[in-house]
C-alpha positions as CSV (number, residue, x, y, z in Angstrom):
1,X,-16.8,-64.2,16.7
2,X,-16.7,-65.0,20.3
3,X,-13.7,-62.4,22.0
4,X,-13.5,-60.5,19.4
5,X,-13.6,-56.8,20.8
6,X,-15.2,-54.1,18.9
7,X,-14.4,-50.3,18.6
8,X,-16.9,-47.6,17.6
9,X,-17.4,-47.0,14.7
10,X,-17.4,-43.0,13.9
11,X,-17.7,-42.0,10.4
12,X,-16.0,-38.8,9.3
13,X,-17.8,-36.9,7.1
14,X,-15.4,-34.3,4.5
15,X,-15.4,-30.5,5.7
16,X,-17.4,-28.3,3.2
17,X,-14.6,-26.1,1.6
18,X,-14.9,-22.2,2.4
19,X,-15.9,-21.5,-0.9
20,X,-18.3,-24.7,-1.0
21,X,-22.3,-23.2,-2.5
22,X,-23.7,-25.4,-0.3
23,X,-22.3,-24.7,3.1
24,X,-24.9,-22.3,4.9
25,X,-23.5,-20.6,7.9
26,X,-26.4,-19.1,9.9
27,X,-26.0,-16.2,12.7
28,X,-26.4,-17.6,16.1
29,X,-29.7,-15.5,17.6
30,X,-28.5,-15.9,21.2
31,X,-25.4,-16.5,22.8
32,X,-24.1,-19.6,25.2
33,X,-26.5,-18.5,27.9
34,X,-29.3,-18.6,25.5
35,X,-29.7,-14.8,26.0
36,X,-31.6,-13.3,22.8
37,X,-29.4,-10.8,20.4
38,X,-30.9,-7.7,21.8
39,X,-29.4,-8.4,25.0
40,X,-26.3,-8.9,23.6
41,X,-26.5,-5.8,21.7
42,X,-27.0,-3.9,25.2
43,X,-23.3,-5.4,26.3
44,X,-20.4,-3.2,27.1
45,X,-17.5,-3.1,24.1
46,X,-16.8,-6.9,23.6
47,X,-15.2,-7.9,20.0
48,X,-18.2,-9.8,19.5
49,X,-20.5,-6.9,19.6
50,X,-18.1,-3.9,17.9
51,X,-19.8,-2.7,14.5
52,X,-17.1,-2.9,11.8
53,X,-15.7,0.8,10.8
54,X,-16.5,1.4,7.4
55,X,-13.9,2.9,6.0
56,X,-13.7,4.6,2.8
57,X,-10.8,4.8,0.2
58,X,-10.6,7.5,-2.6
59,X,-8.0,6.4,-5.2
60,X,-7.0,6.5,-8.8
61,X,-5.8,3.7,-10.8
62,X,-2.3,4.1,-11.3
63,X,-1.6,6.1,-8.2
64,X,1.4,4.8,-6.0
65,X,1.0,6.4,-2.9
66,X,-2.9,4.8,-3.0
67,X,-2.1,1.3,-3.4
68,X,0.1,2.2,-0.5
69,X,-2.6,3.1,1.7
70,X,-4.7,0.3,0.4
71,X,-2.0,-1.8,1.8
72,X,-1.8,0.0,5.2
73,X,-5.7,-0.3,5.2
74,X,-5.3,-3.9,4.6
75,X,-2.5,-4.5,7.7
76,X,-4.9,-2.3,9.9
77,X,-8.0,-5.0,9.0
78,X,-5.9,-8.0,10.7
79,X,-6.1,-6.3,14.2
80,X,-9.7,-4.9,14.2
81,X,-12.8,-4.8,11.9
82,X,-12.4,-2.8,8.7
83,X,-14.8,-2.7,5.9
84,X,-12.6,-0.8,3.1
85,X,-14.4,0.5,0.1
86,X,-12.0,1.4,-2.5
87,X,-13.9,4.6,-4.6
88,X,-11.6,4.9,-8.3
89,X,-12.3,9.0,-8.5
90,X,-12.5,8.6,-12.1
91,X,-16.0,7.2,-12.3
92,X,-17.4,10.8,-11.6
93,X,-16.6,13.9,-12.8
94,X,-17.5,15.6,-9.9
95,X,-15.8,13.4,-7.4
96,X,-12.6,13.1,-9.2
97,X,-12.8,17.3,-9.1
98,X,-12.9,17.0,-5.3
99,X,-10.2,14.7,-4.9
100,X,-7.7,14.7,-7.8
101,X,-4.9,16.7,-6.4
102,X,-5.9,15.0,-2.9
103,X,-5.9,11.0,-3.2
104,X,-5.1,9.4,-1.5
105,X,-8.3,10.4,0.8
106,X,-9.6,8.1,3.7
107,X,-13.4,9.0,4.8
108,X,-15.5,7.5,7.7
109,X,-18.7,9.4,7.3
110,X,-17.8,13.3,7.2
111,X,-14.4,13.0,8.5
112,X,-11.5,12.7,5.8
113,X,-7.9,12.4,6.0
114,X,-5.3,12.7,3.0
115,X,-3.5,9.8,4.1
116,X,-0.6,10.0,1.2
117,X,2.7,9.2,3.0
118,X,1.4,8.5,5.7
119,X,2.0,5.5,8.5
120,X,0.1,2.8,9.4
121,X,0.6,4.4,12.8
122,X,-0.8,7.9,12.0
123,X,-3.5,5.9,10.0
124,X,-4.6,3.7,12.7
125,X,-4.6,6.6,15.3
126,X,-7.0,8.8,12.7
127,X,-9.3,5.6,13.0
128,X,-9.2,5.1,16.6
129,X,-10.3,8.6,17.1
């Protein structure tokens, strides 16, 4: 085929799917100047290197106001990392003693809140403090 002009030829191989069992996503162990992780963990507040806030949620099935919060919780987690851990008081009889007339009740380590009625503005300024 004298003339004839060939492209490349690039194959294209199907993305895995997010939920795909075979897809294994490892954690880089240095960054794009080849620094190692420790380094990096030494860096000044980058979102790269903030810990997520774990934040937990005491809540009753059934109760309004806490799906409410859940909700707020959930609009907070677009903008920064959140770790929500929904805890139904129910399951212990000495938990739900401590929160019944409470819940909702947000908790990050020792420090509560009863968040019922609350905004996603007074929420998000309780977990920026």
């Amino acid at each position: 085929m004298a003339g004839e002009i060939l492209g490349p030829r690039v194959g294209i191989d199907p993305e895995a799917a997010v939920n795909d069992p075979d897809l294994r996503i490892a954690e880089a162990s240095s960054d794009a100047f080849r620094r190692p992780e420790e380094i990096r963990a030494r860096e000044g507040a980058h979102r790269d290197n903030l810990a997520v806030l774990r934040v937990m949620l005491y809540e009753r099935a059934g109760c309004h106001l806490c799906e409410e919060t859940h909700g707020a919780l959930l609009r907070l987690a677009r903008g920064r990392s959140l770790a929500i851990e929904r805890v139904d008081i129910a399951t212990d009889a000495a938990t739900e003693r401590r929160y019944l007339v409470r819940i909702p009740v947000l908790a990050i380590g020792k420090r509560e809140l009863d968040a019922a009625g609350l905004t996603d503005g007074q929420i998000a300024a309780w977990l920026d403090t």
